[in-house]
C-alpha positions as protocol buffer text, in pm:
chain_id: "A"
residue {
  index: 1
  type: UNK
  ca { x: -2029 y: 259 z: 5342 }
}
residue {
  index: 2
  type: UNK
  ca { x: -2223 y: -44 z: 5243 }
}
residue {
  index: 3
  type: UNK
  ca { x: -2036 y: -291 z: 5079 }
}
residue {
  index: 4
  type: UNK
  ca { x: -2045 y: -330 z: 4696 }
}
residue {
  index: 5
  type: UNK
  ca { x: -1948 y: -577 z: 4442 }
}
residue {
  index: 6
  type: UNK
  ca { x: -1934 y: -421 z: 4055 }
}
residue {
  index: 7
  type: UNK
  ca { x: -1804 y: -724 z: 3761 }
}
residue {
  index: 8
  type: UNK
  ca { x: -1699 y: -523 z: 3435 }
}
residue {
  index: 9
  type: UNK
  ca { x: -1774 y: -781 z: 3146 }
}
residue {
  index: 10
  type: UNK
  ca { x: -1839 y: -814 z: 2779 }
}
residue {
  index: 11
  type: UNK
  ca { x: -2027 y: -1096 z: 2560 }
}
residue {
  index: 12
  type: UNK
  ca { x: -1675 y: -1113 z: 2392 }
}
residue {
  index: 13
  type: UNK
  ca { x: -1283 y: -1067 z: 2375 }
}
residue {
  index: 14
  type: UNK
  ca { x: -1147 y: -696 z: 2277 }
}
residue {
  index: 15
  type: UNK
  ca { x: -1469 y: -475 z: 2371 }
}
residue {
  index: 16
  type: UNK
  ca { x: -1208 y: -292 z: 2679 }
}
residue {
  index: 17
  type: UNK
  ca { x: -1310 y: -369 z: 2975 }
}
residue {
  index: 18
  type: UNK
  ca { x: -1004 y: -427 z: 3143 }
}
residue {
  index: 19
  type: UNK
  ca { x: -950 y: -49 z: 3024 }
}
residue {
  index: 20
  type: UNK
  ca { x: -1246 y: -10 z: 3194 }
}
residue {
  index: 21
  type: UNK
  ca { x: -1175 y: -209 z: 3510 }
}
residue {
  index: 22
  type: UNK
  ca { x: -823 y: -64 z: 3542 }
}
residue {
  index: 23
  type: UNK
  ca { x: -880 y: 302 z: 3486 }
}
residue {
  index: 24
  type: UNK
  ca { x: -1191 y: 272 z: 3728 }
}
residue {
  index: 25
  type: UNK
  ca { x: -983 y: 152 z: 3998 }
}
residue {
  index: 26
  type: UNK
  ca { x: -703 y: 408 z: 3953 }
}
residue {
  index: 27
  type: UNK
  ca { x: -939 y: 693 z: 3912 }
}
residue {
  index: 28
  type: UNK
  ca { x: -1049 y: 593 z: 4254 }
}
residue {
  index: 29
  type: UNK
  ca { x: -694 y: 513 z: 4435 }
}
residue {
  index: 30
  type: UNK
  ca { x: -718 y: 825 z: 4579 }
}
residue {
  index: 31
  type: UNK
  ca { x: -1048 y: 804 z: 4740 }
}
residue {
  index: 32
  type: UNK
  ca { x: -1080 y: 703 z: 5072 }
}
residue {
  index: 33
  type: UNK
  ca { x: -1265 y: 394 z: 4998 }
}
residue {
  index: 34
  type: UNK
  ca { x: -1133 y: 56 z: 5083 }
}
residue {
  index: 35
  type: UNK
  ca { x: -1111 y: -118 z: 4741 }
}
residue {
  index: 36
  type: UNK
  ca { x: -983 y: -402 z: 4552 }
}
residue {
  index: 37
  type: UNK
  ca { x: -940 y: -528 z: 4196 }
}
residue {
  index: 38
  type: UNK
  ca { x: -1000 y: -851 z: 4119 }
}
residue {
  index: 39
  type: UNK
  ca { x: -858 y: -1006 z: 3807 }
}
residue {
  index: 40
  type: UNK
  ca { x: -1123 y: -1306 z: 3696 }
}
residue {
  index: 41
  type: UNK
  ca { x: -947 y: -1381 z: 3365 }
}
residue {
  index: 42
  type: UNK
  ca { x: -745 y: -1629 z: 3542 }
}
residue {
  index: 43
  type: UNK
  ca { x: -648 y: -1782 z: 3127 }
}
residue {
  index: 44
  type: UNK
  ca { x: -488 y: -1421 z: 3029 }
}
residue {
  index: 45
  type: UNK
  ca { x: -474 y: -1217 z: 3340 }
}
residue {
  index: 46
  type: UNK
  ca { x: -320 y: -876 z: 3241 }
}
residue {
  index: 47
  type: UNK
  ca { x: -479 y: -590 z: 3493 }
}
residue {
  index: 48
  type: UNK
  ca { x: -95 y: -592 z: 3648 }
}
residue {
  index: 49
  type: UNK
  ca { x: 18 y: -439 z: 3276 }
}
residue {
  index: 50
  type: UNK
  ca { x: -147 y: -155 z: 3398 }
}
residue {
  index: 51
  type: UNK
  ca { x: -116 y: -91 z: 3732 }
}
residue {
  index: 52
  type: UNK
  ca { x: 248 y: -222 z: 3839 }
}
residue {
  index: 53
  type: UNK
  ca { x: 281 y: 23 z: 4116 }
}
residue {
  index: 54
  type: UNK
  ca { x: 154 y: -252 z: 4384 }
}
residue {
  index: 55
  type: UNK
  ca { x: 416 y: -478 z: 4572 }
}
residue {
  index: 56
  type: UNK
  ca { x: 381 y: -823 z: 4585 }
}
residue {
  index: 57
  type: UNK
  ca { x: 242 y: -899 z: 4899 }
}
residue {
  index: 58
  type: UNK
  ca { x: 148 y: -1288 z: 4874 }
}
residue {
  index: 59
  type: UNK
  ca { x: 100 y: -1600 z: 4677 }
}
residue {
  index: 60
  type: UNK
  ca { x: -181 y: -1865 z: 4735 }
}
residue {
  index: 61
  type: UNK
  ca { x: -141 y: -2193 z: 4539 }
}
residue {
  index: 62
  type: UNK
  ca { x: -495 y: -2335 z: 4465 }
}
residue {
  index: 63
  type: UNK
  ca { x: -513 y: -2690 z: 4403 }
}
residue {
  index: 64
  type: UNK
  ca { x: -788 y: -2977 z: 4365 }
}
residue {
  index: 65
  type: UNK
  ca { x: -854 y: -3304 z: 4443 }
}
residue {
  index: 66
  type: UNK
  ca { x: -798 y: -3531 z: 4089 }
}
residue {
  index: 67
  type: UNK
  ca { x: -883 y: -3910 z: 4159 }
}
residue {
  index: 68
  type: UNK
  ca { x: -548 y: -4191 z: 4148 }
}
residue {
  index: 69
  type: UNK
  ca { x: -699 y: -4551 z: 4088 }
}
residue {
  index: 70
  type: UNK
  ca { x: -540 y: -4842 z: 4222 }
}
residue {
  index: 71
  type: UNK
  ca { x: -546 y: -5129 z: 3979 }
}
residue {
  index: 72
  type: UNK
  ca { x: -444 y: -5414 z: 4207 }
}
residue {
  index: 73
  type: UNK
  ca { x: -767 y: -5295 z: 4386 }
}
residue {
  index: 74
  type: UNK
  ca { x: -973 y: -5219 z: 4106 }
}
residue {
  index: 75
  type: UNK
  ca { x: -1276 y: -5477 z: 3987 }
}
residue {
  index: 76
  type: UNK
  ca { x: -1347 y: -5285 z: 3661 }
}
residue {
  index: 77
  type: UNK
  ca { x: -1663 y: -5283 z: 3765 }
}
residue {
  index: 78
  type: UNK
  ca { x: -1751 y: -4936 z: 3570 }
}
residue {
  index: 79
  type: UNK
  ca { x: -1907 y: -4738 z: 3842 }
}
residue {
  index: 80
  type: UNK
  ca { x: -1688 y: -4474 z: 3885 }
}
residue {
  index: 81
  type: UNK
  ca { x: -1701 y: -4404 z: 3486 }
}
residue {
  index: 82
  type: UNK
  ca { x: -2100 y: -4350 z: 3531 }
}
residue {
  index: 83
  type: UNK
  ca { x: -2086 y: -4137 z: 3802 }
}
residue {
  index: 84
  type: UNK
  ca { x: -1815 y: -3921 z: 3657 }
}
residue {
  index: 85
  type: UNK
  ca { x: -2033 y: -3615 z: 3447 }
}
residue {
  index: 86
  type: UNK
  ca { x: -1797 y: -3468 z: 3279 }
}
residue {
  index: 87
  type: UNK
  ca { x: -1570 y: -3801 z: 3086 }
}
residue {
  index: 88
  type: UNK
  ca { x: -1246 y: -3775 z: 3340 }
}
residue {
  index: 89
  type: UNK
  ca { x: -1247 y: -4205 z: 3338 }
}
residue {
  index: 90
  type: UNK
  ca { x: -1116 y: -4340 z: 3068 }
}
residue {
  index: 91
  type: UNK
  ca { x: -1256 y: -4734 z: 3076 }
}
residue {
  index: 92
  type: UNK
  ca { x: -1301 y: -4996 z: 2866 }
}
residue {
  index: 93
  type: UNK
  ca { x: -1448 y: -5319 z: 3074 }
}
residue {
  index: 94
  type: UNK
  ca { x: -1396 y: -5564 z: 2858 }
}
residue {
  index: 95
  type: UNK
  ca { x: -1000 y: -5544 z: 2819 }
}
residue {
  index: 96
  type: UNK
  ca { x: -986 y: -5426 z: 3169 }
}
residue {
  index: 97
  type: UNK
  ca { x: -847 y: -5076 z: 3043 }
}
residue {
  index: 98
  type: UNK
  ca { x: -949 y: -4732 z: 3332 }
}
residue {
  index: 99
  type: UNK
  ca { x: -761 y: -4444 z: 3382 }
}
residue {
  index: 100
  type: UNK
  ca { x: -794 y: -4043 z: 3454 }
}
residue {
  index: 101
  type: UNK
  ca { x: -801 y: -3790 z: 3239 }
}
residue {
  index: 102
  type: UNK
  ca { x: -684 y: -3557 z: 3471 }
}
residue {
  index: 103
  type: UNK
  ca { x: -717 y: -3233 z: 3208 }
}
residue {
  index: 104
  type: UNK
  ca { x: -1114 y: -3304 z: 3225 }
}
residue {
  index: 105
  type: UNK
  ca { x: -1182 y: -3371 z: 3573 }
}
residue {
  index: 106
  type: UNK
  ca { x: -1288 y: -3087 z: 3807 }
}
residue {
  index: 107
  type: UNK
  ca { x: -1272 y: -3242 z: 4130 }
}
residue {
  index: 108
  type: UNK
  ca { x: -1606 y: -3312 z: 4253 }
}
residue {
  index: 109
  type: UNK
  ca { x: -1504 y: -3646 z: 4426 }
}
residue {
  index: 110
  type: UNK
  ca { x: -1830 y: -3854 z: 4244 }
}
residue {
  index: 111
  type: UNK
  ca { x: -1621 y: -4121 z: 4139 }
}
residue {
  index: 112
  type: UNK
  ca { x: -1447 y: -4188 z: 4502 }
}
residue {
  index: 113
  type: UNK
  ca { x: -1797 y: -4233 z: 4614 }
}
residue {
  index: 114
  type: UNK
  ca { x: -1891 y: -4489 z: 4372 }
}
residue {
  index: 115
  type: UNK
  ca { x: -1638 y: -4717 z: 4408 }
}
residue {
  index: 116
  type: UNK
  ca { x: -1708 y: -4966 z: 4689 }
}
residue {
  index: 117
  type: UNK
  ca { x: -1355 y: -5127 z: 4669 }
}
residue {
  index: 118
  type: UNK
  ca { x: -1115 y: -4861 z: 4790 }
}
residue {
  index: 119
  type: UNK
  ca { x: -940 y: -4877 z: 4473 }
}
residue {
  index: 120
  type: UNK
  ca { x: -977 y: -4474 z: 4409 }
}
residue {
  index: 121
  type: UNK
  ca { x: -780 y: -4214 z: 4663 }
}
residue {
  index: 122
  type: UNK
  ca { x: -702 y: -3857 z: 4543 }
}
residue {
  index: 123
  type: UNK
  ca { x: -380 y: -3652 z: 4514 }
}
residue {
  index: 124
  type: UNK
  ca { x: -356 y: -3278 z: 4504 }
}
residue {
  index: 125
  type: UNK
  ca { x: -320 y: -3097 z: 4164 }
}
residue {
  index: 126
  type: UNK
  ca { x: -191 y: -2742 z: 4108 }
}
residue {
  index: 127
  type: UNK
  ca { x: -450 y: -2543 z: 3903 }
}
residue {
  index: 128
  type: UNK
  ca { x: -269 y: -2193 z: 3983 }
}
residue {
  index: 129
  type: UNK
  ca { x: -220 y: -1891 z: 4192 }
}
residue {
  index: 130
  type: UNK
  ca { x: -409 y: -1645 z: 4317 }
}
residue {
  index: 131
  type: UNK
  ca { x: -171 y: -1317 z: 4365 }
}
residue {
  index: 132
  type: UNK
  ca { x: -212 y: -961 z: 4583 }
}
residue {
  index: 133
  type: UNK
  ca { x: -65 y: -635 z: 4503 }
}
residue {
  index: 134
  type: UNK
  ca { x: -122 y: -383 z: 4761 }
}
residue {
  index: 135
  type: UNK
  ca { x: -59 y: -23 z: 4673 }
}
residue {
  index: 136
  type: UNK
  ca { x: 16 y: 288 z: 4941 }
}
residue {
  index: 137
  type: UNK
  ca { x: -338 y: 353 z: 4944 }
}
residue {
  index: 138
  type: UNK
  ca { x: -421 y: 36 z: 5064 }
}
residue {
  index: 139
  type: UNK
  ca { x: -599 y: -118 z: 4792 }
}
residue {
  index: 140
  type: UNK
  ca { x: -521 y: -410 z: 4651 }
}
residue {
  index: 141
  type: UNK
  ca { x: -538 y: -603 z: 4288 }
}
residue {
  index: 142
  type: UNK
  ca { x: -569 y: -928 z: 4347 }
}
residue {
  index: 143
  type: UNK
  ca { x: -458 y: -1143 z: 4091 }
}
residue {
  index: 144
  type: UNK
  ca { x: -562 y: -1537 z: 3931 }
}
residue {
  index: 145
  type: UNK
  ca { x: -334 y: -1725 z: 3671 }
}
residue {
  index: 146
  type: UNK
  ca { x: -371 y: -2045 z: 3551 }
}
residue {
  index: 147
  type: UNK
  ca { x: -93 y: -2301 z: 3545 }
}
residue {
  index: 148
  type: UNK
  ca { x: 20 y: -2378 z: 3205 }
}
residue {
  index: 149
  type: UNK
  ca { x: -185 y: -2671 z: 3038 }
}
residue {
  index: 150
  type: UNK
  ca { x: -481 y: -2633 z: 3261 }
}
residue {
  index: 151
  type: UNK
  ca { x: -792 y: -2626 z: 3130 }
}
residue {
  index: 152
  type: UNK
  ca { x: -1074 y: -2511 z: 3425 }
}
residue {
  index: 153
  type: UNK
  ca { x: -1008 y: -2171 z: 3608 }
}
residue {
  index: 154
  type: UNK
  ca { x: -1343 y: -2199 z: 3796 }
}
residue {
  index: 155
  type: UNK
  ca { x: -1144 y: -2268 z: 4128 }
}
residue {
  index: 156
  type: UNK
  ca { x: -937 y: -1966 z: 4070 }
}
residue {
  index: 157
  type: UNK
  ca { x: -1133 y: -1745 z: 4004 }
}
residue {
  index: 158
  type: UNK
  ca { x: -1355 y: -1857 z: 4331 }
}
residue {
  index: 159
  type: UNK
  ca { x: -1053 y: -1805 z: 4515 }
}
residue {
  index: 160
  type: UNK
  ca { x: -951 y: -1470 z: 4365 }
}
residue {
  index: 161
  type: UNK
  ca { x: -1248 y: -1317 z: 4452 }
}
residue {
  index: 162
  type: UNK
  ca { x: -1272 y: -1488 z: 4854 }
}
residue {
  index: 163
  type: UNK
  ca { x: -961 y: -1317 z: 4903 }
}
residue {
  index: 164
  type: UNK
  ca { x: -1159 y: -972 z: 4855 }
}
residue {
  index: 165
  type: UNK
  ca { x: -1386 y: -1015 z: 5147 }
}
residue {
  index: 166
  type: UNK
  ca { x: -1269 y: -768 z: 5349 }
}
residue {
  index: 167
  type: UNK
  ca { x: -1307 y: -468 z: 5097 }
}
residue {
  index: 168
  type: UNK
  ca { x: -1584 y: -231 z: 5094 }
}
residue {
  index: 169
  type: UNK
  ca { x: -1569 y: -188 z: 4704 }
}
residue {
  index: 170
  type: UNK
  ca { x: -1474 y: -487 z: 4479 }
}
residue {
  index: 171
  type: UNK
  ca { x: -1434 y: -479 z: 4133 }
}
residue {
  index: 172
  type: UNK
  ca { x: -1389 y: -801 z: 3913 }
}
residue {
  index: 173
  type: UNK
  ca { x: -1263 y: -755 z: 3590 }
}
residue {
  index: 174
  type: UNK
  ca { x: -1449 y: -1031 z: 3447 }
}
residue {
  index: 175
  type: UNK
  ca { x: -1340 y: -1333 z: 3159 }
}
residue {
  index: 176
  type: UNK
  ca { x: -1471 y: -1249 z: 2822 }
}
residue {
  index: 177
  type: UNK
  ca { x: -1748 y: -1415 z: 2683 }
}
residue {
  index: 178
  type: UNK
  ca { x: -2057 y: -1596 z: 2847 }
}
residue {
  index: 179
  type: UNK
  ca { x: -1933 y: -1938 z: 2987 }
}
residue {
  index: 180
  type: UNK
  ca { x: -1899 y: -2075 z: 3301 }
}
residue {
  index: 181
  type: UNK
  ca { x: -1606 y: -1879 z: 3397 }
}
residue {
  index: 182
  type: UNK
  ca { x: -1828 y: -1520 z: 3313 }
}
residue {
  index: 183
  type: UNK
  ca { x: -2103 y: -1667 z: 3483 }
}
residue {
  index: 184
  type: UNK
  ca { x: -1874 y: -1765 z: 3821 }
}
residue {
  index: 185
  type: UNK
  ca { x: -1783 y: -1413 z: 3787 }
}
residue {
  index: 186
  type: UNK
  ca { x: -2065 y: -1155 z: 3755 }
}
residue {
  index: 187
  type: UNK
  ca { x: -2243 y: -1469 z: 4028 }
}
residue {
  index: 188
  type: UNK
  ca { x: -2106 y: -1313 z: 4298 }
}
residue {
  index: 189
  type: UNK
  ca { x: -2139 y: -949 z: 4179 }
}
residue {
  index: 190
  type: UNK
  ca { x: -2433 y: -664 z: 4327 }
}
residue {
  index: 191
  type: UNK
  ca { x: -2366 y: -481 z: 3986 }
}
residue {
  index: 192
  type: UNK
  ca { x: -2244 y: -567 z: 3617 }
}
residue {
  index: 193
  type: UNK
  ca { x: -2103 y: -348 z: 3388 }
}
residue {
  index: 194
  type: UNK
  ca { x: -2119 y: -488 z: 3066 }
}
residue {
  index: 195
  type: UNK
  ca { x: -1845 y: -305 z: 2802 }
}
residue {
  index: 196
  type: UNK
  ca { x: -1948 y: -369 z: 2419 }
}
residue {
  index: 197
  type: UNK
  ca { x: -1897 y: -165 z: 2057 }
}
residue {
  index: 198
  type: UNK
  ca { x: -2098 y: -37 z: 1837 }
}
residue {
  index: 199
  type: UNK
  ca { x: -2065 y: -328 z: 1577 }
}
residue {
  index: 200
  type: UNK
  ca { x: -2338 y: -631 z: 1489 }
}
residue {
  index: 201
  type: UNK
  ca { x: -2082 y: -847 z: 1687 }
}
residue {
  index: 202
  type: UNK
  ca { x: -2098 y: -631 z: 2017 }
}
residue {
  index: 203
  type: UNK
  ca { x: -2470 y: -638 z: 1935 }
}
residue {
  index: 204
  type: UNK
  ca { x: -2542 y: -983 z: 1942 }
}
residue {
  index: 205
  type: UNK
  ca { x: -2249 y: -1055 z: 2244 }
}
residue {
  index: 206
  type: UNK
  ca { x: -2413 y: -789 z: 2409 }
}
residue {
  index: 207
  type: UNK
  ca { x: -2801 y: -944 z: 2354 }
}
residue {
  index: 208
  type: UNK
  ca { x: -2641 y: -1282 z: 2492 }
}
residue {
  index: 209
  type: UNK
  ca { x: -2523 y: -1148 z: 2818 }
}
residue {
  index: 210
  type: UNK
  ca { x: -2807 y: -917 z: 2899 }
}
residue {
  index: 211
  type: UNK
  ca { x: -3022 y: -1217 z: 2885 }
}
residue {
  index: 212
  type: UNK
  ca { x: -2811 y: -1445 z: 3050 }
}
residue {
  index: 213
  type: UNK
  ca { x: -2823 y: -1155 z: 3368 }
}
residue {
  index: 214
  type: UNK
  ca { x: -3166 y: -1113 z: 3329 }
}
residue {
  index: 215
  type: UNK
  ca { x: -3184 y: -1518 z: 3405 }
}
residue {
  index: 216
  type: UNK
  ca { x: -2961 y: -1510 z: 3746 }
}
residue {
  index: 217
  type: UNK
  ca { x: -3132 y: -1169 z: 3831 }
}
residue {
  index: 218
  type: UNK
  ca { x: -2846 y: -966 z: 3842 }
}
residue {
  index: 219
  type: UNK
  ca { x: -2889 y: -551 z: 3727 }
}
residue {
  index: 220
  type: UNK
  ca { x: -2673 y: -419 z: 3439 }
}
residue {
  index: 221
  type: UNK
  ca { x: -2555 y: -137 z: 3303 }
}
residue {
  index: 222
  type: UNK
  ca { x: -2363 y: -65 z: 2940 }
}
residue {
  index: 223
  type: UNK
  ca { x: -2053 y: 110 z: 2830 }
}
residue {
  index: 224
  type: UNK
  ca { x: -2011 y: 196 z: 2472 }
}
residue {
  index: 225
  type: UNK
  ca { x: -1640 y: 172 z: 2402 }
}
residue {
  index: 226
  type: UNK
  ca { x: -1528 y: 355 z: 2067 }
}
residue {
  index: 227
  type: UNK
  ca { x: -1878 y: 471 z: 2058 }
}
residue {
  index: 228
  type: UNK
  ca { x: -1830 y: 725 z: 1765 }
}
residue {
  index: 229
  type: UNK
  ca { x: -1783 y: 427 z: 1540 }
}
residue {
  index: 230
  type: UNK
  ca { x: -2023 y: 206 z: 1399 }
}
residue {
  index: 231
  type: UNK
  ca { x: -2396 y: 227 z: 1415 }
}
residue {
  index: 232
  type: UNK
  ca { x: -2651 y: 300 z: 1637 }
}
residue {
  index: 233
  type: UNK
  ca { x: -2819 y: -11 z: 1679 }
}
residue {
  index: 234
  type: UNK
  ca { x: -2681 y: -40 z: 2058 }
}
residue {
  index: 235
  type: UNK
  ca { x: -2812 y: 240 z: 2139 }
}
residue {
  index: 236
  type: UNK
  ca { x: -3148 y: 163 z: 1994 }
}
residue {
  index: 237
  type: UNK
  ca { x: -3104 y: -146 z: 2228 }
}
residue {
  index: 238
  type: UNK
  ca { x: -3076 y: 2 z: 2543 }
}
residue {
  index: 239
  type: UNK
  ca { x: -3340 y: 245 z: 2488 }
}
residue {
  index: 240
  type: UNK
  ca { x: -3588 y: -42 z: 2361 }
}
residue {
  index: 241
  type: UNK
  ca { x: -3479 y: -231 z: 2693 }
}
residue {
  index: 242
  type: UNK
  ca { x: -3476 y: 24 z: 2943 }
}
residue {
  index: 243
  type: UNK
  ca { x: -3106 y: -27 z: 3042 }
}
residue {
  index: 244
  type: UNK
  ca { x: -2890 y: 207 z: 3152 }
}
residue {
  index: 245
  type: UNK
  ca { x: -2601 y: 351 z: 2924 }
}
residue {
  index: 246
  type: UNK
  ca { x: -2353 y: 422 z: 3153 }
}
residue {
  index: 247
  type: UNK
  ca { x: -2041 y: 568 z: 2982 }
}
residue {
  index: 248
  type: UNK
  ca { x: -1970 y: 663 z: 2594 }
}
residue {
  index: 249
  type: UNK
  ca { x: -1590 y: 606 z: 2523 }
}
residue {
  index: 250
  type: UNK
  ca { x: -1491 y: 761 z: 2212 }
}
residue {
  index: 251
  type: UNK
  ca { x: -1233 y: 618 z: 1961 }
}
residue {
  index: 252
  type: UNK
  ca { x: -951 y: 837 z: 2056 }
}
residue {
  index: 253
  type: UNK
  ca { x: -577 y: 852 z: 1970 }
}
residue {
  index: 254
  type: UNK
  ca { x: -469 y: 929 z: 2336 }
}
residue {
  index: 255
  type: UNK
  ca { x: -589 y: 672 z: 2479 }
}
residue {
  index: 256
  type: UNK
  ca { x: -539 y: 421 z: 2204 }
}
residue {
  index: 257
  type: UNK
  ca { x: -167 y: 511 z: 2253 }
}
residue {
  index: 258
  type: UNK
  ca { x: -177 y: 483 z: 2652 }
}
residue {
  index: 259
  type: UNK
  ca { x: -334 y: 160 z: 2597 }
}
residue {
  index: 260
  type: UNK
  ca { x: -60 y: 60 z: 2387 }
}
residue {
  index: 261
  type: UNK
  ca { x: 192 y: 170 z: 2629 }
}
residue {
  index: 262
  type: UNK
  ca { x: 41 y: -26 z: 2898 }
}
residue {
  index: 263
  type: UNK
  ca { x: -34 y: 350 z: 3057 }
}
residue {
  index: 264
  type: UNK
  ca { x: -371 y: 440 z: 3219 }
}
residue {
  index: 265
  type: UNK
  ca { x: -582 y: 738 z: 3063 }
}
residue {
  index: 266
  type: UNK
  ca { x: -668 y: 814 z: 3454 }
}
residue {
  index: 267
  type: UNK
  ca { x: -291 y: 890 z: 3523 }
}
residue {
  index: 268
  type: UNK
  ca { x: -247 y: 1095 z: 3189 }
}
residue {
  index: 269
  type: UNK
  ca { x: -515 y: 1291 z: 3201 }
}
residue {
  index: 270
  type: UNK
  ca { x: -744 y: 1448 z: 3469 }
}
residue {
  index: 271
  type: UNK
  ca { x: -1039 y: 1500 z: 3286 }
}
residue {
  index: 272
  type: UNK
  ca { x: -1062 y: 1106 z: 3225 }
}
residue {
  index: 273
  type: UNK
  ca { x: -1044 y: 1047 z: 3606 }
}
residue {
  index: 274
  type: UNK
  ca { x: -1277 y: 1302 z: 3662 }
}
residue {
  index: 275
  type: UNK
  ca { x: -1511 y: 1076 z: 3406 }
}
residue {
  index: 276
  type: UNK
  ca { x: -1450 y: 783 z: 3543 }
}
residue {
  index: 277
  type: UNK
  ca { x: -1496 y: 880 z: 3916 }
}
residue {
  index: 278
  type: UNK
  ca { x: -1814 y: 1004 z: 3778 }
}
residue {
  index: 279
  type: UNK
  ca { x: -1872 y: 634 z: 3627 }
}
residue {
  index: 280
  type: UNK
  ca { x: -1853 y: 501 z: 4025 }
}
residue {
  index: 281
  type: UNK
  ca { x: -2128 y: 735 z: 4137 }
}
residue {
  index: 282
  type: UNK
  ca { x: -2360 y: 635 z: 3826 }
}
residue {
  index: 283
  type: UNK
  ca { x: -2313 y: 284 z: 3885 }
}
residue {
  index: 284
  type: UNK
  ca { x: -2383 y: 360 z: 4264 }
}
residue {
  index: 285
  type: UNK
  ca { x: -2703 y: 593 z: 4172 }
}
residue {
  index: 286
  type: UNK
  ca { x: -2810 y: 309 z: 3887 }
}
residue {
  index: 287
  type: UNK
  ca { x: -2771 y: 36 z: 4175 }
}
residue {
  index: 288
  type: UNK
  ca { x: -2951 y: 219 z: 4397 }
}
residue {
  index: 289
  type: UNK
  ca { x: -3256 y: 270 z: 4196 }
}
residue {
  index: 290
  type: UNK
  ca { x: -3287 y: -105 z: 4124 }
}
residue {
  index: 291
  type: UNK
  ca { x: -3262 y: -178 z: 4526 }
}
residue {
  index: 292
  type: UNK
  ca { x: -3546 y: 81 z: 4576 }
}
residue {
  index: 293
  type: UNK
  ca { x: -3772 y: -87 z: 4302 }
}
């Protein structure tokens, strides 16, 4: 099969799409597809809640370069504090004050560059893990955490995802909202899902997203989670934008209580893996259509 790369996201925390990402995968586990799920949310991983049959199989530490200045050889000249974009040097010239602020750097080596003195090497910092569960079928979640007290998971999350190469199917269960870490995400994706509610809030998250994937040129699809709730102004959406509505998830006791139980609908019930196998082949048919146009 040709390889494919589906992101489930949302505009915003609590819409469900790791219930989405996690039932989709099991639904599938017994498929003959080679597969993998990706868990982006590197901040608040928690696809493993869900599927804790896989063994762990490896740990990768991912680290980055963070600057160490050398006062003896420093001339406070102030160059590395312009090149740095993103306010990692703390200097003050005149009272012959620099240091790093090692929570706001991200690595990107400008200020070794600038200084002409050899007063800046670099150390190793660890930003966190990237983690792979493989299950009897084969498949494999793969799994970034941040360390505690970092603040960037943009390196983890590119490193989750490189580690899911050599599957046919990849799914990334994507970091909520529409910042750099969402956009690193769906990036690197063929396909986005995009999991909202039928509330102004999922509305306007929803709005934000679409035109965000509309910008990097990436085709969509929506899921309406507790769907029978709410108003119809999503749907009104989609139909006034031509997108796709995937899936309709009901607000429904039994799964509400799986959820709760860190169970998946898919294993409790066969006519929710029979939807969500049916999900795949929509995506697939949806994807398909835009790769014709």
């Amino acid at each position: 099969m040709t390889a494919i790369t589906i992101a489930i996201a949302s505009g915003k925390g609590g819409t469900g799409k790791t219930f989405i990402s996690t039932n989709l995968f099991n639904s599938l586990q017994d498929s003959e597809l080679n597969m993998a799920l990706v868990d982006c949310d590197a901040e608040a991983p928690n696809d493993r809640e869900f599927l804790k049959e896989g063994e762990l199989q490896s740990t990768q530490a991912v680290t980055q370069k963070v600057p160490v200045i050398d006062k003896s050889k420093c001339t406070y000249c102030g160059k590395c504090d312009e090149y740095c974009n993103f306010n990692a040097i703390f200097f003050i010239g005149k009272h012959s004050i620099i240091d790093v602020l090692e929570e706001l750097c991200h690595g990107c080596g400008a200020c070794s560059v600038a200084c002409e003195y050899g007063a800046i090497s670099e150390k190793d910092e660890l930003l966190g893990h990237v983690n792979r569960y493989r299950f009897s079928s084969g498949n494999e979640l793969i799994e970034g955490r941040m360390e505690v007290g970092v603040h960037i998971s943009i390196e983890i999350i590119k490193e989750s995802i490189k580690a899911a190469n050599k599957f046919d199917l990849v799914l990334l269960d994507s970091p909520p909202g529409t910042g750099c870490p969402f956009i690193q995400t769906v990036y690197r994706a063929d396909y986005v899902v995009l999991v909202t509610e039928p509330t102004p809030f999922g509305l306007s998250d929803l709005k934000q997203s679409i035109e965000i994937l509309k910008e990097m040129q990436i085709p969509c699809g929506v899921i309406i989670n507790r769907a029978d709730m709410g108003v119809d102004d999503v749907r009104n959406y989609l139909k006034q934008e031509n997108i796709p509505l995937l899936m309709s998830v009901p607000f429904d006791r039994e799964i509400a209580v799986a959820y709760s139980k860190g169970e998946l609908i898919t294993s409790i019930s066969s006519e929710w893996k029979t939807k969500f196998k049916q999900l795949y082949h929509t995506i697939k048919e949806e994807f398909q259509k835009v790769k014709i146009k």
